[in-house]
C-alpha positions as CSV (number, residue, x, y, z in Angstrom):
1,X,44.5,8.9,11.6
2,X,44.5,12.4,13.0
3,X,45.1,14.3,9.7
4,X,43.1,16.1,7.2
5,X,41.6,14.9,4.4
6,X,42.4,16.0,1.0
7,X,39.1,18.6,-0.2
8,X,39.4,16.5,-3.8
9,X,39.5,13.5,-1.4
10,X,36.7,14.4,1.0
11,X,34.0,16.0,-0.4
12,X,30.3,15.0,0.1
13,X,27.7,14.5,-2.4
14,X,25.1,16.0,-2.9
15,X,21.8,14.2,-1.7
16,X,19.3,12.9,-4.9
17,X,16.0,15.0,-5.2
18,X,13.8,14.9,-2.6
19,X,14.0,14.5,1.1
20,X,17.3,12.3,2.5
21,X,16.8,9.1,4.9
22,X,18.8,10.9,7.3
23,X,20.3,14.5,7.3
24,X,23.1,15.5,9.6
25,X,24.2,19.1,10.0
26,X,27.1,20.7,11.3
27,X,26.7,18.3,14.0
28,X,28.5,18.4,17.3
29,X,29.4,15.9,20.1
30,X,31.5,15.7,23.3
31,X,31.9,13.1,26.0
32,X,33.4,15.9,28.9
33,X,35.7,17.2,27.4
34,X,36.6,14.6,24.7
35,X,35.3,16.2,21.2
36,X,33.5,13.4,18.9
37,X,32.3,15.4,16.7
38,X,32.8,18.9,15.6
39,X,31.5,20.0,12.4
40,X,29.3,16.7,11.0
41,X,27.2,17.0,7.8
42,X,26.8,14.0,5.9
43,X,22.8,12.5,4.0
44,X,22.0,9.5,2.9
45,X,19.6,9.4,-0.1
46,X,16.3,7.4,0.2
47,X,16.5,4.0,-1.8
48,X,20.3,4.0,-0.9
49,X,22.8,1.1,1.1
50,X,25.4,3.3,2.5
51,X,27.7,2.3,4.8
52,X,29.2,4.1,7.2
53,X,32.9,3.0,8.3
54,X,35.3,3.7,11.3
55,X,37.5,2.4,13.6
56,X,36.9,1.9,17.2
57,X,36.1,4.9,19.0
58,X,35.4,7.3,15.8
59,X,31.8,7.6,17.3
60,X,29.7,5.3,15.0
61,X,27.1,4.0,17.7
62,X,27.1,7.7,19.2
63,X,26.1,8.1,16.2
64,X,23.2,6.3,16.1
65,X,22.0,7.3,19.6
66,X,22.0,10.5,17.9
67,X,20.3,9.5,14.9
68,X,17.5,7.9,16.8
69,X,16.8,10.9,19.7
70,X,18.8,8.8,22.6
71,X,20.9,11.9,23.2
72,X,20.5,15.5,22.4
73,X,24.1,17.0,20.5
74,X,26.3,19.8,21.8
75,X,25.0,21.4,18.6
76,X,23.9,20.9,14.7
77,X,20.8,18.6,14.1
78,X,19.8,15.2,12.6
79,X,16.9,14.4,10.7
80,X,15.4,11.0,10.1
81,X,12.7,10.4,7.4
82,X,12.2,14.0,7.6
83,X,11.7,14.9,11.3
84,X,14.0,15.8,14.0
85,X,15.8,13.2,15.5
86,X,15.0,14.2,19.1
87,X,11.6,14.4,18.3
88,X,10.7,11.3,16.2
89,X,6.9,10.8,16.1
90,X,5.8,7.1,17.1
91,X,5.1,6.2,13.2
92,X,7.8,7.6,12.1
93,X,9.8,5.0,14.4
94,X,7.5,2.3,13.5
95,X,9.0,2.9,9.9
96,X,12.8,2.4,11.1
97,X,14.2,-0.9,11.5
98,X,16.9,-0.3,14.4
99,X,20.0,-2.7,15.4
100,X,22.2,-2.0,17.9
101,X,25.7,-2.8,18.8
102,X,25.7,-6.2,20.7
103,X,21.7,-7.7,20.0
104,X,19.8,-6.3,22.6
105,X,16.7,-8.6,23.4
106,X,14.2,-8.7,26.1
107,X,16.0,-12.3,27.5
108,X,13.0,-13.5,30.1
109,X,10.6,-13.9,26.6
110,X,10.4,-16.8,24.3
111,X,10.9,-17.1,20.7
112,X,6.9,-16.9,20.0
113,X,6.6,-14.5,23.2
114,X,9.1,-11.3,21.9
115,X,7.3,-12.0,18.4
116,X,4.0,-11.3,19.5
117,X,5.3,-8.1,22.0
118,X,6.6,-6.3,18.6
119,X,3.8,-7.1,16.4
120,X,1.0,-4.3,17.4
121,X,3.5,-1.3,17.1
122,X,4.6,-2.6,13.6
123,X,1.3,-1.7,11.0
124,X,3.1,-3.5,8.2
125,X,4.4,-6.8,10.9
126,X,5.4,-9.5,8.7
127,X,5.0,-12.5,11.0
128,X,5.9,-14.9,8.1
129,X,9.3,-13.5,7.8
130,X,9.8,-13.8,11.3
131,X,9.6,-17.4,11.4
132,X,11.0,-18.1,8.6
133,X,14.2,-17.1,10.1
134,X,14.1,-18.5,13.9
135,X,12.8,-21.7,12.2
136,X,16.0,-22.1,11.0
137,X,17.4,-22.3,15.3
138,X,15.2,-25.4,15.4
139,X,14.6,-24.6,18.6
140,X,10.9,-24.9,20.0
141,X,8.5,-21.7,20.4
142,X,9.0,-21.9,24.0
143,X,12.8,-21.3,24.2
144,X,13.6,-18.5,26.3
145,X,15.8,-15.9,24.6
146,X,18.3,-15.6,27.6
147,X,18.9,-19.3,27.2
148,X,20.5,-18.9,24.0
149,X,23.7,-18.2,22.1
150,X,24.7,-15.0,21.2
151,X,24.5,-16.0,17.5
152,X,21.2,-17.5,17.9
153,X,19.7,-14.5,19.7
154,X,21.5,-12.1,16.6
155,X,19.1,-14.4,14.4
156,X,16.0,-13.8,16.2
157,X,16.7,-10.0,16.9
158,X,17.3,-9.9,12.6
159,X,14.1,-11.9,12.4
160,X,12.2,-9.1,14.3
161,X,13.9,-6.3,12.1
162,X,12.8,-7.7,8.8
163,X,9.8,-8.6,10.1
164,X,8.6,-4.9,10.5
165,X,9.1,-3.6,7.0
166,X,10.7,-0.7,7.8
167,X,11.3,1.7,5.0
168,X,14.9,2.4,7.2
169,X,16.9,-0.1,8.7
170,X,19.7,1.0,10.6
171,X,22.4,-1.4,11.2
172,X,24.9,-0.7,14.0
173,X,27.4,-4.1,13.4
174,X,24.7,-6.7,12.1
175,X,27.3,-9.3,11.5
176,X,27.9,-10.1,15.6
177,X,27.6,-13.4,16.9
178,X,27.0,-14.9,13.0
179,X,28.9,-17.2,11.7
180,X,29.4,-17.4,7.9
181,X,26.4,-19.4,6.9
182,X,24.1,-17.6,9.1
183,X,25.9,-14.0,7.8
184,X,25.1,-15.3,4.1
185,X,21.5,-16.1,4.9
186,X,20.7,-12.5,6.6
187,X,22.5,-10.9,3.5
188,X,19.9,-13.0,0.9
189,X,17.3,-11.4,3.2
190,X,18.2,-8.1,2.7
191,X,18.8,-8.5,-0.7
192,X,14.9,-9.2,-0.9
193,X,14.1,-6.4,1.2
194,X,15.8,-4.1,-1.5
195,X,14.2,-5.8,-4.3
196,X,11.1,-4.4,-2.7
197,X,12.2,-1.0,-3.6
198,X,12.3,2.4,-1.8
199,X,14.0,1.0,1.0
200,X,17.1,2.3,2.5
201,X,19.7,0.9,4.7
202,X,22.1,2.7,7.0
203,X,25.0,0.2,8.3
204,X,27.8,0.9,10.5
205,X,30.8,-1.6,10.9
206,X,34.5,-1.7,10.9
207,X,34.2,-3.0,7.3
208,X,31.8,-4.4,4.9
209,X,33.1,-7.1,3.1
210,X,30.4,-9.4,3.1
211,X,27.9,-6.7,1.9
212,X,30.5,-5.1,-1.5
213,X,27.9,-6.1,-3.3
214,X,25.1,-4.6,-1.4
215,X,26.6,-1.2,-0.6
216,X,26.0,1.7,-2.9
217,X,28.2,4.3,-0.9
218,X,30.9,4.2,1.6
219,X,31.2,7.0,4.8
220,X,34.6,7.0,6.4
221,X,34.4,8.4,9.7
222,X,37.6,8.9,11.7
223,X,38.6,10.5,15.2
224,X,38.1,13.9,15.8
225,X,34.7,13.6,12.9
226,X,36.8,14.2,9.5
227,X,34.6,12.8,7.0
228,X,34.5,11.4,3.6
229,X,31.6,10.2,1.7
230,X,31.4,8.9,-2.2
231,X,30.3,5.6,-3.9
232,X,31.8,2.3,-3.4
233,X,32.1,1.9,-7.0
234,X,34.5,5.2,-7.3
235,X,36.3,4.5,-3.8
236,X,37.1,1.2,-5.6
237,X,38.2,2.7,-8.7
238,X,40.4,5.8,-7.2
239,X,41.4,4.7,-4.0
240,X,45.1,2.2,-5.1
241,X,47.7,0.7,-3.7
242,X,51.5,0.8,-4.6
243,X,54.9,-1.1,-3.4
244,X,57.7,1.2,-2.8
245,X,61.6,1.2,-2.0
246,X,63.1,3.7,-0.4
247,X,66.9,4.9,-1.8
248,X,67.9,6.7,1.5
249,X,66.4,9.3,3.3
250,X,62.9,8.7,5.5
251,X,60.4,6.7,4.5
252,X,57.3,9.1,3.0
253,X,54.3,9.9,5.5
254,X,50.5,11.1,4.7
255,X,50.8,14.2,3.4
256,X,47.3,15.3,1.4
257,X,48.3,13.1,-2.4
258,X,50.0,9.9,0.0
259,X,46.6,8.8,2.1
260,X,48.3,6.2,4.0
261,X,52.1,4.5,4.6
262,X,52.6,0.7,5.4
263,X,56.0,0.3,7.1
264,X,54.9,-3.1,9.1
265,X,54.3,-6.0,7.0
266,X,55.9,-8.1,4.1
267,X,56.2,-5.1,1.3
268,X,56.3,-1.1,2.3
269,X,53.1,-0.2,0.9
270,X,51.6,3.5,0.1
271,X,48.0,4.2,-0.5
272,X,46.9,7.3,-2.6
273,X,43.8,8.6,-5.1
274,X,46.1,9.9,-7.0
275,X,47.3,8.8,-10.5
276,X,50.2,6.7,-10.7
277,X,51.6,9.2,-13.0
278,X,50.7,12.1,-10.4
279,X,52.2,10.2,-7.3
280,X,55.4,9.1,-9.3
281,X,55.8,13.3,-9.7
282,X,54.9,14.1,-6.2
283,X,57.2,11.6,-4.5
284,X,60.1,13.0,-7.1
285,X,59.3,16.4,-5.6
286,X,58.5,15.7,-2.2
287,X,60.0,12.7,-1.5
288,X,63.0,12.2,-3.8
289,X,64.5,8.9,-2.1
290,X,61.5,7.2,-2.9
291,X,60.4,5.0,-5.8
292,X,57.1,3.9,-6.8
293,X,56.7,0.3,-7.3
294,X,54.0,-1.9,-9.1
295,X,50.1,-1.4,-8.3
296,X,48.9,-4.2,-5.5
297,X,45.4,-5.3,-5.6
298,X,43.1,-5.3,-2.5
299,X,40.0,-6.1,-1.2
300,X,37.9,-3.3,0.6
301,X,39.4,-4.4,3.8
302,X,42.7,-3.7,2.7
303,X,41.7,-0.3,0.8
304,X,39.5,0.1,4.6
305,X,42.8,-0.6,6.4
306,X,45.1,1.8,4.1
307,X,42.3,4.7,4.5
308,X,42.3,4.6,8.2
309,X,45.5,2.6,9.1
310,X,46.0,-0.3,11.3
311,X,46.4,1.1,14.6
């Protein structure tokens, strides 16, 4: 969605006291000559799940290999637990919990083998949790990891992460390769992991469904790096849905009060923050053919979906 979004819309809150999880500032990216990024700030507080949404391409693993010193921005800086992202001192990494996209494991070692390679840079290595999880596989301790499925070797990579007790996890697609039960069972896990307190999770996805319930605050991230950043709880509230007809005349487009137009499936469809009593007014002014039906509910992958769009 190559627009801009409303300031009312868009604005980005204010960290809680102290020192953020993770800071970006005025951050820039480029891939040649293919701008990512061009003016990023965004925090995340510490103790907070905030979730950080986009479709393909917006940069959210770039993101992350930022985040985590991988590459070094066109300009702007990150900060992660308080220290410079391309500088991260070796405990300060031993106190972030790191996924990446697609479950990166070392495939020649066994179950019991990868476990006992990760525990000595891990101080706080819960082995217990570990196994706990992989258990689960029944699969034998021997079991090589490049001799499994992709949703078993998600398990075991999950396993590892929980098993450090990292005061950060970051999260780049968790939910690949698991299939409901398995995505359930990881989400009890984390739920414990919060209960723990002062703990603070950093997710990236295409949406969040599974973890609503987890997610304090939602990030949407889309091409070109316009950003917008508040809690799920007031996203939820604001952020509606509307059936229209149209008397004549073209059909209404994004314009700063209408976020997003549905012209494809069973019911034209607008999305807006805006009161219905504000967006009955603007479309009389702006968009006089049209008129504003009935209120549709949605989940957070339809409110997702009428944010960003569908293609």
């Amino acid at each position: 969605m190559d627009r801009a979004v409303t300031l009312e819309a868009a604005r980005v809150r204010p960290e809680a006291d102290g020192t953020p999880a993770i800071e970006v500032r005025h951050l820039a990216h480029r891939y040649g000559s293919r701008s990512i990024y061009s003016d990023l700030s965004f925090s995340v507080p510490e103790g907070r799940v905030v979730a950080l949404l986009g479709k393909n391409g917006v940069g959210k693993t770039t993101l992350i290999r930022l985040l985590m010193g991988y590459l070094r921005p066109v300009g702007g800086a990150c900060r992660v637990l308080g220290e410079p992202s391309h500088n991260l001192s070796p405990a300060t990494r031993a106190r972030i919990g790191l996924l990446f996209e697609g479950h990166l494991a070392y495939d020649f070692m066994s179950i019991a083998e990868i476990e006992r390679f990760y525990r000595p840079f891990y101080p706080r290595w819960r082995r217990e949790l570990y196994y706990d999880l992989v258990d689960r596989l029944q699969l034998p301790y021997d079991h090589k990891i490049g001799n499994m499925s992709c949703g078993q070797r998600s398990q075991v990579v999950l396993g590892l992460i929980f098993a450090q007790d990292p005061d950060l996890m970051i999260l780049d697609d968790y939910s690949m390769g698991l299939d409901a039960g398995y995505r359930r069972l990881f989400l009890d896990y984390l739920k414990r992991y919060l209960d723990q307190g002062d703990k603070t999770v950093f997710v990236t996805s295409h949406v969040v469904q599974d973890m609503e319930s987890l997610v304090d605050d939602v990030i949407f991230l889309q091409r070109g790096g316009a950003l917008m950043q508040m809690p799920l709880a007031e996203f939820r509230a604001r952020f509606r849905s509307f059936g229209f007809r149209s008397e004549g005349g073209e059909p209404p487009r994004p314009d700063g009060v209408i976020e997003g137009v549905d012209l494809h499936g069973r019911e034209h469809l607008l999305y807006s923050f805006a009161t219905p009593e504000r967006l009955a007014e603007h479309l009389a002014r702006a968009w006089p053919g049209v008129r504003l039906g009935e209120e549709r509910p949605m989940t957070l992958e339809d409110a997702f979906i009428g944010l960003t769009g569908k293609y």
